[in-house]
Each structure stands twice: as structure tokens, then as C-alpha cells.
matplotlib code that plots the C-alpha trace (Angstrom):
import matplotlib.pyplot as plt

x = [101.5, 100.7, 104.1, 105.7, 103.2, 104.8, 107.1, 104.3, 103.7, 99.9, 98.7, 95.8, 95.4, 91.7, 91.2, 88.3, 87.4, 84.7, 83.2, 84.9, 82.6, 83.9, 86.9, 89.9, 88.2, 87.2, 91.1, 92.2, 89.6, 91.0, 94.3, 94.4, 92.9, 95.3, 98.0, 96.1, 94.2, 90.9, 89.0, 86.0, 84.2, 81.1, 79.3, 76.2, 75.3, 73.5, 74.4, 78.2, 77.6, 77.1, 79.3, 82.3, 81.5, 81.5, 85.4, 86.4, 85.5, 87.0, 90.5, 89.7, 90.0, 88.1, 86.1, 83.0, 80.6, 78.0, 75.5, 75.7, 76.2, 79.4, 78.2, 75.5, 76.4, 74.4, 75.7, 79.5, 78.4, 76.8, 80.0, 82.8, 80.9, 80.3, 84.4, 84.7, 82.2, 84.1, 87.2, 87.8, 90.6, 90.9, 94.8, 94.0, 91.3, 90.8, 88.9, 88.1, 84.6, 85.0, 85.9, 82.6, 83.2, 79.5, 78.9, 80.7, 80.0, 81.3, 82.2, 79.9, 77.2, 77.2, 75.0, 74.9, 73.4, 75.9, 79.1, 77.2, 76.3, 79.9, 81.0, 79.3, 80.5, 84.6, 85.5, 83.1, 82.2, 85.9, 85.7, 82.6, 84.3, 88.0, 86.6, 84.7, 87.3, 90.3, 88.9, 88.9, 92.4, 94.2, 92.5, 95.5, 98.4, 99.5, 98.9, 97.9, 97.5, 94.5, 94.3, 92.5, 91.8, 91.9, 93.5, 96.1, 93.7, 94.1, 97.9, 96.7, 94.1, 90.9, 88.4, 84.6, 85.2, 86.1, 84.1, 85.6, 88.9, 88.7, 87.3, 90.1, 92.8, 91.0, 91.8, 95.3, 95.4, 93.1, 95.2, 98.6, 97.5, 95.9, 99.3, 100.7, 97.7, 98.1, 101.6, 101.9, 99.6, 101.8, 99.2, 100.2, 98.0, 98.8, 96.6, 96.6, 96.1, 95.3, 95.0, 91.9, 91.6, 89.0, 87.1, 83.2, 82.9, 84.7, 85.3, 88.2, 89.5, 86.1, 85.6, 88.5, 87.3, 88.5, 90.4, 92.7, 93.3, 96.8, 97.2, 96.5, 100.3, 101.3, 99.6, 100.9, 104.7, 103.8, 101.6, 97.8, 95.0, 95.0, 93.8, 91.9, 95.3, 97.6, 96.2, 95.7, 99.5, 99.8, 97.8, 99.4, 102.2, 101.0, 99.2, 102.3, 104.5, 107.3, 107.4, 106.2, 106.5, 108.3, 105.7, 103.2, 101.0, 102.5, 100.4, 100.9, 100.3, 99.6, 99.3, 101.8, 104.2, 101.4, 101.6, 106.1, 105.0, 102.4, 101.8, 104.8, 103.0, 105.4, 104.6, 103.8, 107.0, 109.3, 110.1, 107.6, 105.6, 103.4, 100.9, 97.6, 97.5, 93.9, 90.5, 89.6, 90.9, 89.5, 86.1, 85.1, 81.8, 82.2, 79.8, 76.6, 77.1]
y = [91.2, 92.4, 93.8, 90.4, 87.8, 87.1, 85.0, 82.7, 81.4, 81.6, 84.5, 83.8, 80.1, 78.3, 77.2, 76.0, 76.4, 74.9, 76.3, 79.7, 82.1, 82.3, 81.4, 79.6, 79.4, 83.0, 84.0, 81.3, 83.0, 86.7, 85.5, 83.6, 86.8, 88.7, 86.3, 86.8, 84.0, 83.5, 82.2, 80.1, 80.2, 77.1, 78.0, 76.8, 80.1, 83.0, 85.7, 84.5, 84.4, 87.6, 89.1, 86.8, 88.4, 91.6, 91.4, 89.4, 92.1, 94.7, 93.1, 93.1, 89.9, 87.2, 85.3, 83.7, 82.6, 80.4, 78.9, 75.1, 72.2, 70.3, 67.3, 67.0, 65.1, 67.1, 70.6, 69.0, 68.3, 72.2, 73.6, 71.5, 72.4, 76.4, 76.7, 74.4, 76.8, 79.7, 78.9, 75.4, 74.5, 74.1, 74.3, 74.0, 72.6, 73.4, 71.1, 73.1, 72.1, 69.9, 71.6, 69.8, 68.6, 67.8, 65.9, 65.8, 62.2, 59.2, 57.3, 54.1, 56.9, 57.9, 56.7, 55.8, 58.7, 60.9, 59.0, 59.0, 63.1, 63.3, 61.3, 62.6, 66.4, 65.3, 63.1, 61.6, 65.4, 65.4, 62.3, 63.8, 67.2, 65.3, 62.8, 65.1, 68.1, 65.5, 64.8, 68.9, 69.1, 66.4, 68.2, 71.1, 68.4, 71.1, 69.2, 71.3, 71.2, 69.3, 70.7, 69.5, 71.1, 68.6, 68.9, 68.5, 66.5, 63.8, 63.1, 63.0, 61.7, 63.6, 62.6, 62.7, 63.4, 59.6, 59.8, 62.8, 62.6, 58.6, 60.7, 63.7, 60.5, 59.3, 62.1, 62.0, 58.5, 60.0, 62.7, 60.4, 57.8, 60.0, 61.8, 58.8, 58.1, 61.5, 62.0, 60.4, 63.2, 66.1, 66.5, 67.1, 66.2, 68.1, 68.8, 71.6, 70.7, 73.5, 73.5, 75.3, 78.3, 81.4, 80.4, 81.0, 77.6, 77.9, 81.3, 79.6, 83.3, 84.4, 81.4, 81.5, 83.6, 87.2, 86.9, 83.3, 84.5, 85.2, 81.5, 81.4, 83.1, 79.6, 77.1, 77.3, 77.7, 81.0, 82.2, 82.4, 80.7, 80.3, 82.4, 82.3, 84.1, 81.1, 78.2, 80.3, 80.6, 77.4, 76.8, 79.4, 77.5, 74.6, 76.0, 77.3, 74.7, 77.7, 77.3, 73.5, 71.7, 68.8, 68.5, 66.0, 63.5, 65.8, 67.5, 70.8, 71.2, 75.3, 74.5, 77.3, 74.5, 72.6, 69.1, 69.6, 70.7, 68.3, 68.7, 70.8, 74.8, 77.7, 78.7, 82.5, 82.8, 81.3, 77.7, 74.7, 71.8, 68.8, 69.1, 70.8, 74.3, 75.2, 73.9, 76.1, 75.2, 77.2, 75.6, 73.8, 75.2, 76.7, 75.6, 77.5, 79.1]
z = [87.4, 84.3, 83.0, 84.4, 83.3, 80.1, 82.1, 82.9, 79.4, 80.1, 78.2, 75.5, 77.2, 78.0, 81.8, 83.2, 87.0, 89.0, 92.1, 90.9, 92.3, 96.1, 98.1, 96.5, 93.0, 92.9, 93.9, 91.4, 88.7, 89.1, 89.1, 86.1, 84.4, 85.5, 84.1, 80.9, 80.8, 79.1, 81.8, 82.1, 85.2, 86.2, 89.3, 90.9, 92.9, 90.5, 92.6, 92.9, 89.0, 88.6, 90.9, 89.3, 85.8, 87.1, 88.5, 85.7, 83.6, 85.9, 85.1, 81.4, 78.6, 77.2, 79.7, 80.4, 83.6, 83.7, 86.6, 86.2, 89.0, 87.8, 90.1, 87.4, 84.1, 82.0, 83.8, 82.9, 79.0, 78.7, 80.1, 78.7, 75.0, 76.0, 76.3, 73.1, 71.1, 72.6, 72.4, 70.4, 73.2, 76.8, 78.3, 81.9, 84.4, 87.6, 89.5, 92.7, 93.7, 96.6, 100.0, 101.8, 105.2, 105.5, 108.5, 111.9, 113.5, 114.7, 111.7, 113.6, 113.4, 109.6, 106.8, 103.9, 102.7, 104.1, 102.2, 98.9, 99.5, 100.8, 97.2, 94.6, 96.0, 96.9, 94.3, 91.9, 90.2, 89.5, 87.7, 85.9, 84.8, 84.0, 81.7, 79.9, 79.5, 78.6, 75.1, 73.9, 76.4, 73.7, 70.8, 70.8, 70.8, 73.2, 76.5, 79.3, 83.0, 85.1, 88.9, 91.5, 94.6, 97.4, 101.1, 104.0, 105.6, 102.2, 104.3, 108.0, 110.1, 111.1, 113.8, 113.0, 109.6, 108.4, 104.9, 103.9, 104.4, 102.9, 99.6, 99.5, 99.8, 97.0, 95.0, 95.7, 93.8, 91.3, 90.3, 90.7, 88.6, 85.8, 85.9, 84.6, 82.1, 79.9, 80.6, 76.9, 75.9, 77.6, 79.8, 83.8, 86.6, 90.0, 92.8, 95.6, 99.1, 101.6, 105.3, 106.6, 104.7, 105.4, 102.3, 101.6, 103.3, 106.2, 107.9, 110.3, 111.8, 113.0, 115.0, 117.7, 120.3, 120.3, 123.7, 121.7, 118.2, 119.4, 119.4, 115.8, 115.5, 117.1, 115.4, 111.9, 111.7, 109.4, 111.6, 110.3, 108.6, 104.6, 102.8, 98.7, 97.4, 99.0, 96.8, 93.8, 93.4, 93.6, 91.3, 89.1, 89.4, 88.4, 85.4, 83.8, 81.4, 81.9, 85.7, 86.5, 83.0, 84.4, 87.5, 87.3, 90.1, 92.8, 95.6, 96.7, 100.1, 100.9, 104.8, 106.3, 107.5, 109.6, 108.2, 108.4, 112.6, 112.8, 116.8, 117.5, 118.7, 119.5, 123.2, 124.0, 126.1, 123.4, 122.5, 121.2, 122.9, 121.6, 123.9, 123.8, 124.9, 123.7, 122.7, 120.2, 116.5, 114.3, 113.0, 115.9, 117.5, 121.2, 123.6, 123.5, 119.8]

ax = plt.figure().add_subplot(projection="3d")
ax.plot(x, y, z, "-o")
ax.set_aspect("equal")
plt.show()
């Protein structure tokens, strides 16, 4: 990419990115760098720290990691001023702490507890980071680009996970109606919605049973399970004025064609069906494991 990237407009800009020690925010991380980027990295895990500095540095440039929990207010303050004192500007934020499916119950079964754990880690840090990073963002006069990292399951129904998928709607209207509150400032607001991705979170390939993994082929119309690289590009995308400059409260959903199928499966000897063909789905637990 590096012979190409001038094409991308993003060379010498700022971007922040939560949760960018594993998964989707470590793929975003190395890709932005790659694209030139000066990259700013907050993550709550030392040794994902370190080992985030060390391939940032690998692909060469002006970036910077630090440990700090963005669902805390004083975390947010300490990293929104670090990139100020570093770099006086911030062009893009990626808001990609979030993925926390938390709790598998009967929504009559939850607590209280669990929705405000299930808050303050899906939505309300976003609110934290956004408001704080908006004021050095309109600083430039430049605009920029505020991502948020939700998912599929923010446009479709999901059993025993009630809480969380009410949150990840939640920031679908967030980052729709903030689209419309900065537009004045040039500012877009976009988020990336993925389908179950292999991530530090959720290892989804490792959990099908050797003997079913061919099923995987059928289950998403391309074929497999996400992966970090998928919803970096998006992301990518959306961070460049060149390529999306005109895109604002939109989702991305990086899903393989699942959410276009919805229950429609290709069938081993050719053609589709609706109906179940298998229990396994990825994530679930098998009896006995």
C-alpha cells in the first residue's frame, strides 16, 4: 500500500483508536499506519500495549500507545490531551471498544447490574471518548471522520442477548444523529458493523467442531467468518475524505452477505434452504465443553 496510499488522502493525519491492541482495532491500527497515518493507539491491556508499539514501529512513522480504560472519564481526558500535546489535531476517531456480548440469559433473567456493565462498555464509553475528542476534531477547521465500531446484530434480532443488542441499536442512532450535529463542522460520523468476526473476543472458527466447519462455506454467502482485516477497510474507507467525503450517519455492515441471506444457507449438494441444517453457529458452547 505504500506506493498507492497517496490516493487515500490520509498521509500525515491524527486518528485515534480505542481497544486497538487486538482484533479489529489492532488490524484497524497497522492499517492506518500503513496508509501513513500517525496513529494513536488507547488500550487497557499492558501486554497488548506493548506488543501494539512494537508492530507499529515495525511499519515505521509517528505513533503513540498508551494503557488507559476509555470507559473511564479520567482515562478519556489523559488520552484525548496526549494526542493534543503530540500532535495539536485529531482527523479521525475510531471508536472500537465495544464488542462485549457479556451475558447469555433470558432477558426475564437479567439484572440490573448486567445492562449497566453491558452500558457503560457498548455505548456510554463512546459517548465519553466522542465528546471529549470533538472539541480538538473542530480545532483544524478541517473536519474529520468519527467511526464507531458497532454490529450486524444493531439490524436483527438476537436471542439471549436482549441488553446488548438494545445498546449496539443505540449506537446506530448515536452515530446517525451526530452525523447530522457536526455535519456543519465537516465532520462525518459513520459506523462499521461486522458479523461475528475471529477477533480477541470471540474465536468463532475454533468453535465449530472439526467434522462441521465445512458448513461455515454455507453460512455466509462469501463463505467464512470475519476476519480483523475485513472491518479495517472499512474503516479505511471511511477515514478517507478522497474515498467517502460525501458519506456520513451510514453503517457499514462487513457481514459476508449474511444480513442480504438472512436465513437463506447453500446446501452441500447445490441449491439453498431456510431451514436449520445444523446446531452449531460459531460461538455457541457444545454440550460438555
Amino acid at each position: 500500500m505504500s506506493e498507492d496510499r497517496s490516493i487515500l488522502g490520509l498521509e500525515g493525519k491524527v486518528a485515534l483508536i480505542t481497544g486497538g491492541g487486538a482484533g479489529i482495532g489492532r488490524a484497524t491500527a497497522e492499517l492506518f499506519a500503513t496508509a501513513g497515518m500517525k496513529v494513536v493507539v488507547a488500550e487497557i491491556d499492558a501486554t497488548r500495549v506493548e506488543d501494539t508499539r512494537a508492530a507499529l514501529e515495525k511499519i515505521g512513522g509517528e505513533h503513540l500507545v498508551l494503557q488507559a480504560d476509555v470507559c473511564k472519564a479520567a482515562d478519556v481526558k489523559s488520552v484525548v490531551a496526549a494526542v493534543d500535546e503530540r500532535h495539536g489535531r485529531l482527523d479521525v476517531l475510531v471508536n472500537n471498544v465495544g464488542d462485549f456480548l457479556g451475558y447469555k440469559d433470558m432477558f426475564e433473567d437479567s439484572t440490573e447490574e448486567q445492562w449497566d456493565q453491558l452500558y457503560h462498555i457498548n455505548l456510554r464509553h463512546m459517548f465519553l471518548v466522542t465528546r471529549a475528542a470533538i472539541p480538538l476534531m473542530r480545532r483544524s477547521g478541517e473536519g474529520g471522520s468519527i467511526i464507531n465500531v458497532s454490529t450486524v446484530e444493531a439490524f436483527r434480532g438476537i436471542p439471549l442477548t436482549v441488553a446488548y443488542a438494545a445498546f449496539k441499536a443505540g449506537v446506530t442512532g448515536f452515530t446517525q444523529s451526530l452525523a447530522v450535529e457536526l455535519g456543519q463542522y465537516g465532520i462525518r460520523v459513520n459506523a462499521v458493523a461486522p458479523e461475528t468476526t475471529n477477533t480477541a473476543q470471540i474465536t468463532a472458527t475454533p468453535r465449530v467442531p472439526p467434522e462441521n466447519r465445512d458448513y461455515i462455506s454455507r453460512w455466509f454467502p462469501i463463505g467464512r467468518f470475519g476476519e480483523g482485516p475485513d472491518s479495517a477497510g472499512a474503516a479505511l474507507y471511511l477515514a478517507s475524505d478522497r474515498l467517502s467525503g460525501w458519506v456520513s450517519g451510514q453503517s457499514i455492515v462487513v457481514d459476508g452477505g449474511a444480513l442480504a441471506a438472512g436465513a437463506w444457507m447453500r446446501l452441500p449438494e447445490g441449491g439453498f434452504t431456510h431451514l436449520p441444517i445444523i446446531v452449531a453457529d460459531g460461538y455457541t458452547p457444545r454440550p460438555g465443553k
